[in-house]
PDB file with one MODEL, atoms N, CA, C and O in Angstrom:
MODEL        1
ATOM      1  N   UNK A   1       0.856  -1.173   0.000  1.00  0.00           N
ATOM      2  CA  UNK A   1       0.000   0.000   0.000  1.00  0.00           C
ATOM      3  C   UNK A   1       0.900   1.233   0.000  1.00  0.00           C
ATOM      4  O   UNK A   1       1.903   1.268   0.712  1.00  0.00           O
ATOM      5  N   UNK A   2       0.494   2.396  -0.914  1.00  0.00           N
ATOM      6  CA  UNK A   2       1.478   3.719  -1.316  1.00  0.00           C
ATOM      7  C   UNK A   2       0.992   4.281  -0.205  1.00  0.00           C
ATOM      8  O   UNK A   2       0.002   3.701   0.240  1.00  0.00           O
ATOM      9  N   UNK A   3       1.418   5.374   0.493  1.00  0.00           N
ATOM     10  CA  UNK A   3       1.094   6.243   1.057  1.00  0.00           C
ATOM     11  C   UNK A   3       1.625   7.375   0.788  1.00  0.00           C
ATOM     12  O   UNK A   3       2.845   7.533   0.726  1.00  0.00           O
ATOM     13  N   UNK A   4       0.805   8.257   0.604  1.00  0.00           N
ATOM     14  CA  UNK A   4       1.374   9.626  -0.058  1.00  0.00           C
ATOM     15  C   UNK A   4       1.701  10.571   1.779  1.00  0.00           C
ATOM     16  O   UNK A   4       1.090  10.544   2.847  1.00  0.00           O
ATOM     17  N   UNK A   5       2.976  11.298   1.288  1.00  0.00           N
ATOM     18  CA  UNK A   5       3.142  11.894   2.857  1.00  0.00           C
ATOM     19  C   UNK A   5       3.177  13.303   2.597  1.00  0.00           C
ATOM     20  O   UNK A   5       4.112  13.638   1.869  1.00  0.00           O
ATOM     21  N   UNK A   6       2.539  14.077   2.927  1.00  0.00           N
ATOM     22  CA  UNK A   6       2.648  15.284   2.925  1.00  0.00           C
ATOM     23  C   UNK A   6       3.873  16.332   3.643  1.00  0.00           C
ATOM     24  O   UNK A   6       3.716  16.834   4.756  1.00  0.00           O
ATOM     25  N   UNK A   7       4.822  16.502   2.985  1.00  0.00           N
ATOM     26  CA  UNK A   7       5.732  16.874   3.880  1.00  0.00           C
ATOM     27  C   UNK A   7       5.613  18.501   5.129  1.00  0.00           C
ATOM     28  O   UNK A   7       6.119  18.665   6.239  1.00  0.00           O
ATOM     29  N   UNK A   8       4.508  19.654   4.077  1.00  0.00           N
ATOM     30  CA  UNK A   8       3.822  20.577   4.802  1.00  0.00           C
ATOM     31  C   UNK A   8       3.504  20.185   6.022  1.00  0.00           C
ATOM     32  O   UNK A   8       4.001  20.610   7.064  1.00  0.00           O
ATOM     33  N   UNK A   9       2.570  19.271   5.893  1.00  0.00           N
ATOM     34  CA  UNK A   9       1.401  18.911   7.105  1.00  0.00           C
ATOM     35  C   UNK A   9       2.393  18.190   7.711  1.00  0.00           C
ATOM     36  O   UNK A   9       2.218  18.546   8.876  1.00  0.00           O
ATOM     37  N   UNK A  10       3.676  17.123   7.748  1.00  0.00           N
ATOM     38  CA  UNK A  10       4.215  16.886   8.670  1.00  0.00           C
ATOM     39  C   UNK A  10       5.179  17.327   9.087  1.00  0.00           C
ATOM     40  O   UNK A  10       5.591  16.613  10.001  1.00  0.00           O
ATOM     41  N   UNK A  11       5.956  18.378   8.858  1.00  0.00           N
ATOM     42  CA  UNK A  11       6.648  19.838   9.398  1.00  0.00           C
ATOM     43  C   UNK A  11       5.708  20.227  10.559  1.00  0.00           C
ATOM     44  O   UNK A  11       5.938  19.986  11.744  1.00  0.00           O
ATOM     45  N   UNK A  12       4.409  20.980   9.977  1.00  0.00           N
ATOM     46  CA  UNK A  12       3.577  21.320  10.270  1.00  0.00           C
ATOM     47  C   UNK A  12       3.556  20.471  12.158  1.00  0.00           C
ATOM     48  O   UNK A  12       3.412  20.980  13.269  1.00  0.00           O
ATOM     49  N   UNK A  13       3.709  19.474  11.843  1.00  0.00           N
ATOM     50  CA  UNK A  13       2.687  18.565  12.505  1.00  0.00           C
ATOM     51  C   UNK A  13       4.058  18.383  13.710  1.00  0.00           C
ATOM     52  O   UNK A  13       3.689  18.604  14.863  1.00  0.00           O
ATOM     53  N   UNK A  14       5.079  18.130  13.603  1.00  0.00           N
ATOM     54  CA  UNK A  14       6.665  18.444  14.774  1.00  0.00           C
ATOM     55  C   UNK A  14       6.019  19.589  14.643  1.00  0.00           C
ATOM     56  O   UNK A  14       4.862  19.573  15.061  1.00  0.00           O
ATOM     57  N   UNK A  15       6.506  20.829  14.079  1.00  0.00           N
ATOM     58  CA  UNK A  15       6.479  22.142  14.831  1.00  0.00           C
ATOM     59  C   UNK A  15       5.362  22.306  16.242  1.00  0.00           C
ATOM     60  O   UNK A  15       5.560  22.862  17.323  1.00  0.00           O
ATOM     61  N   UNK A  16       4.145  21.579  15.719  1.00  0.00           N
ATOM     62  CA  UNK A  16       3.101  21.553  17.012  1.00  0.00           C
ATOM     63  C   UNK A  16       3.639  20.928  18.005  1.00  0.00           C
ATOM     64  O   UNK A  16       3.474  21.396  19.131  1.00  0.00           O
ATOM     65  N   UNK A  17       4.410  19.720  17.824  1.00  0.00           N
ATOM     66  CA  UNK A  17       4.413  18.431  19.268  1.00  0.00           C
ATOM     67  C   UNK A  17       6.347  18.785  19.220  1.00  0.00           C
ATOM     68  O   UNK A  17       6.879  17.685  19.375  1.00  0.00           O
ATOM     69  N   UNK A  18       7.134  19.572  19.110  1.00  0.00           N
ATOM     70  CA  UNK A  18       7.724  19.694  19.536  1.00  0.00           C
ATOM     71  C   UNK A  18       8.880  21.076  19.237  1.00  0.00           C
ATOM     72  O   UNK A  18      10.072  21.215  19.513  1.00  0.00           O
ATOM     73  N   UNK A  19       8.011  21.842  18.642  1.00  0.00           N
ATOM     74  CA  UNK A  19       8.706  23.770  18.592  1.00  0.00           C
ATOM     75  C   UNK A  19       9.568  23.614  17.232  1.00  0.00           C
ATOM     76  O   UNK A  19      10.189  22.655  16.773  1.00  0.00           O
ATOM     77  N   UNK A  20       9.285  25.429  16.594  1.00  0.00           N
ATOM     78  CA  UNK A  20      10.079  25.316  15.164  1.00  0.00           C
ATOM     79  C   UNK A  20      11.643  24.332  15.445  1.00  0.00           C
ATOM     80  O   UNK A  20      12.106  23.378  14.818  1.00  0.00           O
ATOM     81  N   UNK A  21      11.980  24.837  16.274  1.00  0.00           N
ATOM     82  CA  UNK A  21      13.542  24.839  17.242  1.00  0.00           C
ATOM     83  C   UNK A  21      14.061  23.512  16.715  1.00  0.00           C
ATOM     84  O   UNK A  21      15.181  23.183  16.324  1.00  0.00           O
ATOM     85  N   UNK A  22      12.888  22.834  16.822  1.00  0.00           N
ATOM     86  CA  UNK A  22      13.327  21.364  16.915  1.00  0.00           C
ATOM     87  C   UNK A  22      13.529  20.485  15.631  1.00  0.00           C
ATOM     88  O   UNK A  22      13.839  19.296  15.559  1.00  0.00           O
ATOM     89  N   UNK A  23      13.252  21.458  14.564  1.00  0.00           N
ATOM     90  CA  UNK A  23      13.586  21.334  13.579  1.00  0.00           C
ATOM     91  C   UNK A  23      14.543  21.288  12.263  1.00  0.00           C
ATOM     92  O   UNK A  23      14.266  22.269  11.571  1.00  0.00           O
ATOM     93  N   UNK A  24      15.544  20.521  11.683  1.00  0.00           N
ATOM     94  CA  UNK A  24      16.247  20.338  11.230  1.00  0.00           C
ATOM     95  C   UNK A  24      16.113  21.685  10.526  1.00  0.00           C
ATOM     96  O   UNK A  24      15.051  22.274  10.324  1.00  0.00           O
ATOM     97  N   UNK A  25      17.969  22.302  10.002  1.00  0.00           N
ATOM     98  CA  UNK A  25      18.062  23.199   9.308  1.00  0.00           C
ATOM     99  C   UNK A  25      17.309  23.131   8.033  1.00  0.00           C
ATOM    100  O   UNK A  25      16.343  23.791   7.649  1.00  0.00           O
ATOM    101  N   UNK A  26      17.764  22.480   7.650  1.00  0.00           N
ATOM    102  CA  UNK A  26      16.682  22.236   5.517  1.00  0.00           C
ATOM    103  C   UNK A  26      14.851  22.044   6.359  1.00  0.00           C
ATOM    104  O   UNK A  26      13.853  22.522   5.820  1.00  0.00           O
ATOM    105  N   UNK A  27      14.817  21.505   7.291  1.00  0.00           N
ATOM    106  CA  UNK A  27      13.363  21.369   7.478  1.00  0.00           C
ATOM    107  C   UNK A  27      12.746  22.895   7.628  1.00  0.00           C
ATOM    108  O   UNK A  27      11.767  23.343   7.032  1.00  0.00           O
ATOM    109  N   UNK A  28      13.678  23.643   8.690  1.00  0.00           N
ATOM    110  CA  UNK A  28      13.451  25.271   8.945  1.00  0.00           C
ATOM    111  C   UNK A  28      13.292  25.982   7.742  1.00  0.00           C
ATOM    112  O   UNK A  28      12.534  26.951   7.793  1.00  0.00           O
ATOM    113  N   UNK A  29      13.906  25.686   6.530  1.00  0.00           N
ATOM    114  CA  UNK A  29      14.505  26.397   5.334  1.00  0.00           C
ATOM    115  C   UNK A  29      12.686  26.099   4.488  1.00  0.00           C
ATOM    116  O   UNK A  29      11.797  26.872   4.129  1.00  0.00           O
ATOM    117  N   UNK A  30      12.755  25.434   4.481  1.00  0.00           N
ATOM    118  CA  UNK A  30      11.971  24.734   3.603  1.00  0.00           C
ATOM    119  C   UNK A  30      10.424  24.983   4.008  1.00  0.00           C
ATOM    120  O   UNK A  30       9.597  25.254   3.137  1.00  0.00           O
ATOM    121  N   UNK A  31      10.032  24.864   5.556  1.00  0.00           N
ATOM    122  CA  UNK A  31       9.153  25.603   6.021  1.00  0.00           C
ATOM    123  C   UNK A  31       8.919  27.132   5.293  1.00  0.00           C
ATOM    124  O   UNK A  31       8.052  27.335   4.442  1.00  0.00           O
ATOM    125  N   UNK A  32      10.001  28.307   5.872  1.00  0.00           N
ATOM    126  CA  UNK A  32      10.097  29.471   5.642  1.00  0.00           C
ATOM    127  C   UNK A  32       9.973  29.947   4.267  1.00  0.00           C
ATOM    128  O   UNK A  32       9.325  30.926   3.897  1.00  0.00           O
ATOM    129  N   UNK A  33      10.729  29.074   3.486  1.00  0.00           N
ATOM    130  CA  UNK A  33      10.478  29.444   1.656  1.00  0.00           C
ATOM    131  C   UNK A  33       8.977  29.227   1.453  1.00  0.00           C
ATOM    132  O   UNK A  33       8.381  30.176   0.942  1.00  0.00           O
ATOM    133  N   UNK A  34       8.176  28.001   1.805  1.00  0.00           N
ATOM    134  CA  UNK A  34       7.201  27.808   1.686  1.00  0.00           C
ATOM    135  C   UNK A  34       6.213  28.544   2.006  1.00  0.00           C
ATOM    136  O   UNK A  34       5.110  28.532   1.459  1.00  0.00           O
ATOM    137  N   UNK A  35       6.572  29.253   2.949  1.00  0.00           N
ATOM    138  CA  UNK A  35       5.235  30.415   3.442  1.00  0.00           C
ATOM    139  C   UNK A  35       5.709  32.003   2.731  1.00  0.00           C
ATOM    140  O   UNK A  35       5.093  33.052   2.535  1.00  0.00           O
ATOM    141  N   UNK A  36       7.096  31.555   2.482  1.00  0.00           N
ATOM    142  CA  UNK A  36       6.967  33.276   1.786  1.00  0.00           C
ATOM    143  C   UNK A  36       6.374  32.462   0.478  1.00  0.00           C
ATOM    144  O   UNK A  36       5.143  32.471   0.496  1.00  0.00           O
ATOM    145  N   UNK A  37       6.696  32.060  -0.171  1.00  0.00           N
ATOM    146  CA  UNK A  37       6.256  31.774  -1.470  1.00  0.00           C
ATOM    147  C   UNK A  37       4.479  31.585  -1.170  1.00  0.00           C
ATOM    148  O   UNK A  37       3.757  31.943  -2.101  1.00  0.00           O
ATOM    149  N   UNK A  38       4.151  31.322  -0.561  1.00  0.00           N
ATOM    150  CA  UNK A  38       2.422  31.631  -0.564  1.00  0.00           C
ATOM    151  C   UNK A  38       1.883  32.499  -0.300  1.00  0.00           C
ATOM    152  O   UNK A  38       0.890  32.854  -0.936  1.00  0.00           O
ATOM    153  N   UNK A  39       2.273  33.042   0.567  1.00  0.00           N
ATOM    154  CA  UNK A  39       2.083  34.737   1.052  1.00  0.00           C
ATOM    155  C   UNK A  39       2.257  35.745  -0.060  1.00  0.00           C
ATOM    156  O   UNK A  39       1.440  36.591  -0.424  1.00  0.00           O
ATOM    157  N   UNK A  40       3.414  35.518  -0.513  1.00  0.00           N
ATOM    158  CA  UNK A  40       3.881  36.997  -1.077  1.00  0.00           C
ATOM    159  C   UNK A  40       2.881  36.307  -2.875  1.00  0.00           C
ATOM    160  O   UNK A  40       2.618  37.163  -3.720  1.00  0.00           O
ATOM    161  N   UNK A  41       2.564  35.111  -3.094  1.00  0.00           N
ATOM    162  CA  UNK A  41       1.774  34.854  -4.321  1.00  0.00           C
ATOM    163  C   UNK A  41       0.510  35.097  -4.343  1.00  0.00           C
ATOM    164  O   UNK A  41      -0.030  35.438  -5.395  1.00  0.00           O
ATOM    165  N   UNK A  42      -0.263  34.948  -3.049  1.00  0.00           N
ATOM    166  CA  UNK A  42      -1.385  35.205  -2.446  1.00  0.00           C
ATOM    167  C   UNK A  42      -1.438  36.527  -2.291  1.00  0.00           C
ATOM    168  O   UNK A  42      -2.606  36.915  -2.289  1.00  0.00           O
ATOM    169  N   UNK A  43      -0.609  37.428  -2.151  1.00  0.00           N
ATOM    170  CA  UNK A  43      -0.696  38.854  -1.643  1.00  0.00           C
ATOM    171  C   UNK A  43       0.285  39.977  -2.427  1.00  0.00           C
ATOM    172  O   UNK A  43       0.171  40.546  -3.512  1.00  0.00           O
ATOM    173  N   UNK A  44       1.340  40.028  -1.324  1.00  0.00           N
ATOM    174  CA  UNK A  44       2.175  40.716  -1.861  1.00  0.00           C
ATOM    175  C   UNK A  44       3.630  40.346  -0.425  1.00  0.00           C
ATOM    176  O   UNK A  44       3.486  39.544   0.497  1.00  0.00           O
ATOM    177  N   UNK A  45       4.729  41.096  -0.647  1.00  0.00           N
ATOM    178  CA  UNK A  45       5.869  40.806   0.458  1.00  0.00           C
ATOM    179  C   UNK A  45       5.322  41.627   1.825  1.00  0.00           C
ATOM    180  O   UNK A  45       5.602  41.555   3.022  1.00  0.00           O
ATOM    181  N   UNK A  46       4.407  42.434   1.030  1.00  0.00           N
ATOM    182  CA  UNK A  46       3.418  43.587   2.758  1.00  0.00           C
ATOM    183  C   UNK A  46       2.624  41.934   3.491  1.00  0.00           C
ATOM    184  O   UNK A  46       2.894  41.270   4.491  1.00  0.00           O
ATOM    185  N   UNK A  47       1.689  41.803   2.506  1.00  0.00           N
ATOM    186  CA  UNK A  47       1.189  40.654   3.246  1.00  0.00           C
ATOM    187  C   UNK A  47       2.167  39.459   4.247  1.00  0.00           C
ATOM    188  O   UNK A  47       1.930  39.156   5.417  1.00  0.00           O
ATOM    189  N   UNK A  48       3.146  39.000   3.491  1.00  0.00           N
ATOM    190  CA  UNK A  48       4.087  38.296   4.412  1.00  0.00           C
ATOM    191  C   UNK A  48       4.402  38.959   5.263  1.00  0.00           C
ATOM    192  O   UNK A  48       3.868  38.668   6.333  1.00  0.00           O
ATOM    193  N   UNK A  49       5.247  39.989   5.282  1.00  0.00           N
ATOM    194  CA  UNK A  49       5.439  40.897   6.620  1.00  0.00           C
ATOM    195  C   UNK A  49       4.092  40.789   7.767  1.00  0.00           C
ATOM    196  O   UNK A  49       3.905  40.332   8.895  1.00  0.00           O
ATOM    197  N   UNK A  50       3.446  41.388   6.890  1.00  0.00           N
ATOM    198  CA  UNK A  50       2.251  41.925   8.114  1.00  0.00           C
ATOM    199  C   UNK A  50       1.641  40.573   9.180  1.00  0.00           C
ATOM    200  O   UNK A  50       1.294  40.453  10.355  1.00  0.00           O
ATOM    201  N   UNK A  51       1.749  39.804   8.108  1.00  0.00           N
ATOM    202  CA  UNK A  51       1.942  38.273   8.719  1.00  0.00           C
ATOM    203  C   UNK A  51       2.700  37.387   9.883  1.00  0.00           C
ATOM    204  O   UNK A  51       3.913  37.473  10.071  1.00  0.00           O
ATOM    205  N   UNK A  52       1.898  36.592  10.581  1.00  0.00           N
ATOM    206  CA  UNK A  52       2.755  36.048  11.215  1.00  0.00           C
ATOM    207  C   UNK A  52       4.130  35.144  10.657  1.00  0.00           C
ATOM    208  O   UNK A  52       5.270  35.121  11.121  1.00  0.00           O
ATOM    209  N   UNK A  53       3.589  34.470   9.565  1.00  0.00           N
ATOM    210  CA  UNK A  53       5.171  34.673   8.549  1.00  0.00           C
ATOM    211  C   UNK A  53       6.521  35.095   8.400  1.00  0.00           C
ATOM    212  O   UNK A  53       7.642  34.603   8.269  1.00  0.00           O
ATOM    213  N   UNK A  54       6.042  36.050   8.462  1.00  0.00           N
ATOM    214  CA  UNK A  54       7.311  37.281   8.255  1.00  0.00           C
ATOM    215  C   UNK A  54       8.608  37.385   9.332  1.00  0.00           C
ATOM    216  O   UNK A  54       9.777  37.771   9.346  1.00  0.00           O
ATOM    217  N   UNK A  55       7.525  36.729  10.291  1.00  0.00           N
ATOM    218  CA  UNK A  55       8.638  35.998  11.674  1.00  0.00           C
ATOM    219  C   UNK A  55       9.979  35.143  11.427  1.00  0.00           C
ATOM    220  O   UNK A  55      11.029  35.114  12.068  1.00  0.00           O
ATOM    221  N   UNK A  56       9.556  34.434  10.231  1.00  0.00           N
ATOM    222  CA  UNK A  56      10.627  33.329   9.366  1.00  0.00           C
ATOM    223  C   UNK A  56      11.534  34.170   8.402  1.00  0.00           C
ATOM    224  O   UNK A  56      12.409  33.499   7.856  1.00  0.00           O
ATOM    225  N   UNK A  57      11.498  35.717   8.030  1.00  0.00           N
ATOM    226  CA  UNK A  57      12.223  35.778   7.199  1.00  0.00           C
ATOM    227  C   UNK A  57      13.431  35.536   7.098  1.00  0.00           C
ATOM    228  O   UNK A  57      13.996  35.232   6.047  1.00  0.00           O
ATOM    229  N   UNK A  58      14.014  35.662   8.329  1.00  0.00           N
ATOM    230  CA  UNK A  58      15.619  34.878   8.190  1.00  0.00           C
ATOM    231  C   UNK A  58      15.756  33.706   7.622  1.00  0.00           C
ATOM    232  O   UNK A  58      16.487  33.676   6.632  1.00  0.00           O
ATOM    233  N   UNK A  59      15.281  32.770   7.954  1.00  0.00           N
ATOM    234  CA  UNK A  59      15.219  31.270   7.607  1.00  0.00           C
ATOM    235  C   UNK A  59      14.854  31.415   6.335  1.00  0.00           C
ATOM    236  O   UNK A  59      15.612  30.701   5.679  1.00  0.00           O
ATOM    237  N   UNK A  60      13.881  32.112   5.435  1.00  0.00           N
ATOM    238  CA  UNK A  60      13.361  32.189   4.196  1.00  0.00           C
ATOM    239  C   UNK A  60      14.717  32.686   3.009  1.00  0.00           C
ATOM    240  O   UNK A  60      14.949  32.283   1.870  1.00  0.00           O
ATOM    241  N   UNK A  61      15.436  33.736   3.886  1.00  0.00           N
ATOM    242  CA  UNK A  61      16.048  33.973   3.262  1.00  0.00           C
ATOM    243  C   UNK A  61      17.636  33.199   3.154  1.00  0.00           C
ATOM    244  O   UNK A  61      18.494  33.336   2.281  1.00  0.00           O
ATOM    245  N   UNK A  62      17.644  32.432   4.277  1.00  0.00           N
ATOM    246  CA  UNK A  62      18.924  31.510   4.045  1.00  0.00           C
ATOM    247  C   UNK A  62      18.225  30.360   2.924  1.00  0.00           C
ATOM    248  O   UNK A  62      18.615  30.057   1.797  1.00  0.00           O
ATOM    249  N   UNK A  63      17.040  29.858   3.711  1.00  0.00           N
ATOM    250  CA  UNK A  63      16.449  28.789   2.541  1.00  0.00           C
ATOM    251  C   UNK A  63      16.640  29.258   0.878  1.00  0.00           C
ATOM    252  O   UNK A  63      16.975  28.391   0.071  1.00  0.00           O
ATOM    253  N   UNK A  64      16.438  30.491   0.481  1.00  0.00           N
ATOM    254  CA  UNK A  64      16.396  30.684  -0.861  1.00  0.00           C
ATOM    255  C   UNK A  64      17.898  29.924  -1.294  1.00  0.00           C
ATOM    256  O   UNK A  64      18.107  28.975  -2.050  1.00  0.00           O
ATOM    257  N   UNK A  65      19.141  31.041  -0.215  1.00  0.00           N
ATOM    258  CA  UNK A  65      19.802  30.960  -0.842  1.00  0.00           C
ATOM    259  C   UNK A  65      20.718  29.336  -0.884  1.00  0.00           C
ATOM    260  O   UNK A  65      21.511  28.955  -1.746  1.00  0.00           O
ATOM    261  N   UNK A  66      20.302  28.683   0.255  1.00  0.00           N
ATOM    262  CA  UNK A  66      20.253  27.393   0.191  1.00  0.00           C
ATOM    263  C   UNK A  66      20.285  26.461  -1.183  1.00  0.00           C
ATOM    264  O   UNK A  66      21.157  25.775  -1.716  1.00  0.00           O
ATOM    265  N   UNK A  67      18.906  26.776  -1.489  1.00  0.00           N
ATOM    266  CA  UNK A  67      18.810  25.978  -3.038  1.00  0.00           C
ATOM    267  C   UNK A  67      19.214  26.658  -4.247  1.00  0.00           C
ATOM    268  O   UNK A  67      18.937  26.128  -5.324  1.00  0.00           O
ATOM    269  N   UNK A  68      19.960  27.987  -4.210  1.00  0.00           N
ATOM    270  CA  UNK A  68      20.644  28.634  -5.184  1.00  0.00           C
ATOM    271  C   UNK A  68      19.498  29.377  -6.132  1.00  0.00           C
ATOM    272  O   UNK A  68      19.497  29.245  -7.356  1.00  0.00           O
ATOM    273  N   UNK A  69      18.538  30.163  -5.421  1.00  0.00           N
ATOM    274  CA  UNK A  69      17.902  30.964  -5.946  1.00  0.00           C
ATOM    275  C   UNK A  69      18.194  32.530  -5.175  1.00  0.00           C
ATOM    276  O   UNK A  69      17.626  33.258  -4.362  1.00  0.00           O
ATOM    277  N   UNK A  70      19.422  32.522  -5.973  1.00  0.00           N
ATOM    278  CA  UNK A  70      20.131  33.974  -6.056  1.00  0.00           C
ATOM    279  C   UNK A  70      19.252  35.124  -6.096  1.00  0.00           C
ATOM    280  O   UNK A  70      18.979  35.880  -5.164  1.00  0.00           O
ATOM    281  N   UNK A  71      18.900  35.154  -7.129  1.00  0.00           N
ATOM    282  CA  UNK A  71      17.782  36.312  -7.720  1.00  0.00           C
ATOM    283  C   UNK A  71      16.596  37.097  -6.447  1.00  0.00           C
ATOM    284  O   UNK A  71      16.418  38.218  -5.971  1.00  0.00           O
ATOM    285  N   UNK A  72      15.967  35.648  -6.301  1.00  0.00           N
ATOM    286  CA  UNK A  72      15.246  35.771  -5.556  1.00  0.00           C
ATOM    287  C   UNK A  72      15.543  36.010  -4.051  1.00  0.00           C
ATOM    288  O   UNK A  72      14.609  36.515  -3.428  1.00  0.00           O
ATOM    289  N   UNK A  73      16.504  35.780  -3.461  1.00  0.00           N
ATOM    290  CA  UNK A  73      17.366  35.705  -2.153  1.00  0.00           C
ATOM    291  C   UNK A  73      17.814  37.665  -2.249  1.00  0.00           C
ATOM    292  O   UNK A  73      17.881  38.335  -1.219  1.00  0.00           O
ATOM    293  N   UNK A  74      18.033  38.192  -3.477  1.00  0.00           N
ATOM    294  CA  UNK A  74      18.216  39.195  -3.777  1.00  0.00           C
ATOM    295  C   UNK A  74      17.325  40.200  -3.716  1.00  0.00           C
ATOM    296  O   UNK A  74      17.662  41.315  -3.318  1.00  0.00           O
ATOM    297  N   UNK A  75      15.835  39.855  -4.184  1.00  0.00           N
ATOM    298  CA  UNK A  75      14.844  40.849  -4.228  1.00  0.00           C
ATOM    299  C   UNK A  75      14.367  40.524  -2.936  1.00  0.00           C
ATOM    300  O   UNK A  75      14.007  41.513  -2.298  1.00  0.00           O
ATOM    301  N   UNK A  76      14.238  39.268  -2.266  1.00  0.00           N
ATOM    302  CA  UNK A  76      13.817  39.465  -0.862  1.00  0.00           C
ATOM    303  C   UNK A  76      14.405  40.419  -0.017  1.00  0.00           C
ATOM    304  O   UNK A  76      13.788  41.352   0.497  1.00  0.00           O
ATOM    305  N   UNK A  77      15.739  40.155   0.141  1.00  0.00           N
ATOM    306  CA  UNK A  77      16.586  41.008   0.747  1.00  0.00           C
ATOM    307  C   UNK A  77      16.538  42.373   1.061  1.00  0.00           C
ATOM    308  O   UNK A  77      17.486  42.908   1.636  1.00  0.00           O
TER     309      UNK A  77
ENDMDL
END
């Protein structure tokens, strides 16, 4: 039997039962890209800010540059 795993919802799902903290660096990274990238697509970079989000931008912005999205690590910045 496949089981499909959602990796969101189980980030998601440690961060509840045991704090961002406790979370592997690429897991932190990967979180943080993920919510700017919905936020700021959903809205704008005001919306992420204004957001509880915006709390991650450090992590968002090491995550970019993590996976070598320069550009973007650039206009966040």
């Amino acid at each position: 039997v496949e089981r499909e795993v959602d990796i969101i919802d189980s980030i998601g799902e440690r961060i509840e039962a045991e704090g961002f903290e406790a979370l592997t660096e690429p897991e932190r990274f990967y979180w943080a890209v993920w919510w700017l990238e919905g936020e700021a697509n959903n809205g704008t970079f005001d919306q992420y800010f204004h957001n509880s989000s915006g709390e991650l931008a450090h992590e968002a912005l090491e995550g970019l540059k993590a996976v070598g999205a320069q550009q973007m690590a650039a206009i966040f910045q």
